[in-house]
N, C-alpha and C positions, 0 to 999 in steps of 0.2 A: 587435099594434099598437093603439095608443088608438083610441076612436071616440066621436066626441059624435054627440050624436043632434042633427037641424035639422029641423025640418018636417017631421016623421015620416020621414025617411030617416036613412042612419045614413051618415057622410061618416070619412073620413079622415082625420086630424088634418095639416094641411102640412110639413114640417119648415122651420126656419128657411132653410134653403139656397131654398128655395121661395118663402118670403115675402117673403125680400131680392133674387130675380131677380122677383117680380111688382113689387117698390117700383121697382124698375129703369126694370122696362119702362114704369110709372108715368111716370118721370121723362125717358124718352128720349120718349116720348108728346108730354110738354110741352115739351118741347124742340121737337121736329119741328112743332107748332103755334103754338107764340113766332117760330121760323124763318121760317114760311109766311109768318105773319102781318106780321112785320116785313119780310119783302120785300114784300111787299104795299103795305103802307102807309108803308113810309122813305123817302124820297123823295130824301136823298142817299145813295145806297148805296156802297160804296167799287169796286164794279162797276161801269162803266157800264152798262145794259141800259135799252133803251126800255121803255115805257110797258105794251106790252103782253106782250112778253117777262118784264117783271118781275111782270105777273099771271099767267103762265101757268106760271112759275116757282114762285109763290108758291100757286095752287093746286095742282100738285102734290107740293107740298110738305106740304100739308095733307091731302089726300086722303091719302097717303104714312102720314100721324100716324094717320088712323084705321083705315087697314087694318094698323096695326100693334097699336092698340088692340082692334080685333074678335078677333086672332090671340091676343092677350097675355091676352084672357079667356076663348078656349074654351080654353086651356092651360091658365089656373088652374081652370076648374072640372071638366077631367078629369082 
C-alpha cells in the first residue's frame, strides 16, 4: 500500500471510494444544517407548526448535523 508520510506519522493513502463517501457525508452535513436552519428562521413553512415547535424542530435538526459531522470525521481519520 502507498504511504505518505504527515507529521511525522506515516498515514494510509484513502482510496477514492473513501474520499467521495467523506464529500458525501460533507454534503448531507450541510444539508442537515440548511434544514435546521431554515426551519428556524422560514416563517412560512408549508407545515403548519407553532413558534416553538418549529425551534425545537429546527434544533434538533442541527444538533442531528453535528453529531453526524463528529461521526463523519473519527471515520475518516481511522
Amino acid at each position: 500500500m502507498p504511504y505518505k508520510k504527515r507529521e511525522s506519522r506515516y498515514q494510509i493513502q484513502k482510496s477514492p471510494i473513501q474520499r467521495f463517501l467523506f464529500v458525501l457525508g460533507i454534503v448531507f452535513f450541510l444539508m442537515y444544517l440548511v434544514l435546521g436552519c431554515m426551519v428556524i428562521f422560514w416563517k412560512q413553512l408549508p407545515i403548519p407548526l407553532s413558534s416553538g415547535r418549529r425551534l425545537a424542530l429546527g434544533i434538533v435538526l442541527i444538533v442531528y448535523a453535528f453529531f453526524r459531522f463528529v461521526r463523519l470525521i473519527q471515520n475518516y481519520r481511522s
